[in-house]
N, C-alpha and C positions, 0 to 999 in steps of 0.2 A: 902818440907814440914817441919816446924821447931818438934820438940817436941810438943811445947803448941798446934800448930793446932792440932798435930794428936790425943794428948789425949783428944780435941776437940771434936774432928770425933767418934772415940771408946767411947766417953762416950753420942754422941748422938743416935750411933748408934741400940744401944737396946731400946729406948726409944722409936725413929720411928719404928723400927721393933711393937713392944708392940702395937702404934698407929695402924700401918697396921693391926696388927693379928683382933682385936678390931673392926676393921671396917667391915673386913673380916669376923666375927661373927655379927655383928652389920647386915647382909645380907646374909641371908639362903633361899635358895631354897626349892621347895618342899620335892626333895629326887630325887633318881633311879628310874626308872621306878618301878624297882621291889618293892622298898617299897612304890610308888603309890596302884600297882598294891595288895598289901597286904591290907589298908588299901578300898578297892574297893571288893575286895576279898567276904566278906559278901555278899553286896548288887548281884553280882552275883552268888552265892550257891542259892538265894532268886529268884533271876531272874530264874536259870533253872530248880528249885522245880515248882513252878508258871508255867512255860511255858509247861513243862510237864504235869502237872496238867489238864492246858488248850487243849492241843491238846488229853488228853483221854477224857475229858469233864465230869472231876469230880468236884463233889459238891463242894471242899473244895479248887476248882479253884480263886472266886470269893472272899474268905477272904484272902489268901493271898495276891490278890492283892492292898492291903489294908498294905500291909508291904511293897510293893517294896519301894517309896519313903521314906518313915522314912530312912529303910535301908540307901538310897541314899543321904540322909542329913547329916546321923551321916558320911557317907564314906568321901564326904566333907569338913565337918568342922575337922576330925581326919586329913586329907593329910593335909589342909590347915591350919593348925598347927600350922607346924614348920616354913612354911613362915615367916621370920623378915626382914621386916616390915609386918607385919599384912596384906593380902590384902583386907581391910573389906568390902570395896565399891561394890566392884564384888564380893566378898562374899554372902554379905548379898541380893546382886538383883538374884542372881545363886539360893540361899536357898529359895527366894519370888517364884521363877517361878518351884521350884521343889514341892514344897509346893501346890501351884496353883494347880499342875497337880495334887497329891495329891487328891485336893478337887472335880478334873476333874473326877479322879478316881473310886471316891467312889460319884459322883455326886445324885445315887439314894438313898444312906444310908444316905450322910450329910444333905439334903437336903428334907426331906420324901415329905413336904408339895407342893413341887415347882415343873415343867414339868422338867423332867430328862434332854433329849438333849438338851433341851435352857443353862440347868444349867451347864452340860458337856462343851456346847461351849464358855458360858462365862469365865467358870474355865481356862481350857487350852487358851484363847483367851488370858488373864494375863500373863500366862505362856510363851507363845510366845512372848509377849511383854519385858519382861524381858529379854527371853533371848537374842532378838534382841538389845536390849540396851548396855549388855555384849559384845557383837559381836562387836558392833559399837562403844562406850562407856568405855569398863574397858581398864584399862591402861595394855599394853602390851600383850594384848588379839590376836590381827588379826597381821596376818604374812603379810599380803602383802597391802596396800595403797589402791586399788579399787578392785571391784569385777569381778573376773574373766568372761570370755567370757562364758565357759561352764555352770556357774549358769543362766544362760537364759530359761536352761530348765526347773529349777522351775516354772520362768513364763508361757513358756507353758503348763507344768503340770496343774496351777492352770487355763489355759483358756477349757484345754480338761476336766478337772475336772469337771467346770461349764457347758462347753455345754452335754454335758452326764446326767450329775444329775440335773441339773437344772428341768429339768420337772417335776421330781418326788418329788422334794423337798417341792411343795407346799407352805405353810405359811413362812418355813421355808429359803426360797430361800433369802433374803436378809442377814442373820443371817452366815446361811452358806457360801454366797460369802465372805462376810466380817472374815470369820474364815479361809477360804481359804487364803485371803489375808496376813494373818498374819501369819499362816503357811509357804509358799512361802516364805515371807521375812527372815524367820528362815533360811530356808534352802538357803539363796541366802547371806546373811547375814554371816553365818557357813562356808561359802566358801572362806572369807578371812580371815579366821585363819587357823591353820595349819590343817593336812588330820585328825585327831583323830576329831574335832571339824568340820570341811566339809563332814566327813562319818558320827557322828551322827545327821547333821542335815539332810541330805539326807534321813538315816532309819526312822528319822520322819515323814519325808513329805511322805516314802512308807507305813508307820504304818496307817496312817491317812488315808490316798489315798484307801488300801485298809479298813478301817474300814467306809470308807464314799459310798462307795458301797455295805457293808454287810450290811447300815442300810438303804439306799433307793433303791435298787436295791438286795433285800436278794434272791430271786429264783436264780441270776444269781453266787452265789457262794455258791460254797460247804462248809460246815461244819468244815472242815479242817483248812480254813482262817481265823477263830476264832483265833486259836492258832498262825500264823502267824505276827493277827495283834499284839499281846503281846511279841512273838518274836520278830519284828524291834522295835515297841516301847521301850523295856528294853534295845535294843542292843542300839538304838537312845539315850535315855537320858543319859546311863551309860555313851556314848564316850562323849558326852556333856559338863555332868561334870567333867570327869576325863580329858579331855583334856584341859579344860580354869581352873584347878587349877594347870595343869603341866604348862599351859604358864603362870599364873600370877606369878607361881616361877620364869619361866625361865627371866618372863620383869623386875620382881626387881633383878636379876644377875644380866642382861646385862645393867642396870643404875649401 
């Protein structure tokens, strides 16, 4: 190598270095777990106030629950932050379906004028929808290409679902299969993304599962299952969203 190449080389060399570091900041990830798990932190203090709340079956059960999702917005949009590039797309469909549920929520307050469980399953039905889209749809969301073998059990879930409550369901038996459906898909859906994202769609499908038995079959369970079904629900959306903002970090890394 003469002289001129090498002072060549040495003078391009910090330059590309500079480019690299540049580009290498130009793409951040969520974080550590840990500082997922901080900015998450909240919405769980809120989650096991509430649950608590619910399983002694106090009054002040019922406005809490009315905070869990906010909670779960702002946990969110804080993790998903520091993501650069931006991941706005699954952002903003993840915040529509947490929102949704939200309105699922609190379906007798937002709604005074309207039948509560029509308005319940419309709300969550969105919700579902959403996040099915994520599942299927955001970029670097599902870990593996098709749906596992074992999500099948969703499907049966949602056919012993129907044959059980079907009868009791009454007017409402079209309304409810179709919410069944969408449900299922969630959890079948959740199953090709990584286990944080496949275990909250699973405690969804048991949240539901049992809350659709305490309200058409209510003699058949005890009191206790109230609190339950608030238990998988919070356990279900938390890993939900905290798992498809830890992988929208980790698919703009690995591009």
């Amino acid at each position: 190598m003469t002289p001129t190449s090498s002072a060549a080389f040495s003078d391009a060399s910090p330059a590309a270095h500079r480019s690299a570091a540049g580009s290498a900041r130009s793409v951040r990830p969520a974080g550590s777990p840990t500082a997922l798990l901080a900015w998450f932190a909240p919405y769980a203090i809120v989650s096991a106030v509430h649950v608590i709340l619910r399983f002694a079956e106090h009054p002040l059960a019922e406005p809490t629950k009315l905070i869990l999702m906010p909670a779960l917005v702002l946990a969110v949009l804080g993790a998903a932050a520091r993501i650069r590039p931006f991941p706005r797309g699954v952002v903003a469909v993840l915040v529509i379906g947490i929102l949704a549920s939200w309105l699922g929520d609190g379906a007798g307050t937002f709604f005074p004028t309207l039948p509560e469980l029509p308005m319940m399953l419309a709300c969550f039905g969105i919700a579902h929808l959403a996040y099915m889209w994520v599942f299927w749809r955001g970029a670097g969301i599902a870990a593996r290409p098709r749906v596992p073998l074992w999500a099948a059990a969703s499907a049966l879930s949602w056919i012993v679902l129907i044959a059980i409550l079907g009868p009791h369901t009454g007017a409402l038996l079209i309304p409810v299969a179709l919410y069944g459906l969408v449900l299922g898909g969630t959890a079948t859906l959740a199953s090709r993304c990584g286990p944080v994202v496949a275990w909250g769609g699973v405690w969804f499908l048991v949240s539901d599962s049992i809350l659709a038995f305490r309200l058409f079959l209510p003699d058949a369970m005890p009191d206790w299952t109230s609190g339950m079904v608030m238990l998988t629900y919070c356990l279900g959306q938390g890993l939900i969203a905290a798992g498809v903002v830890r992988a929208a970090g980790r698919g703009i890394e690995r591009a």
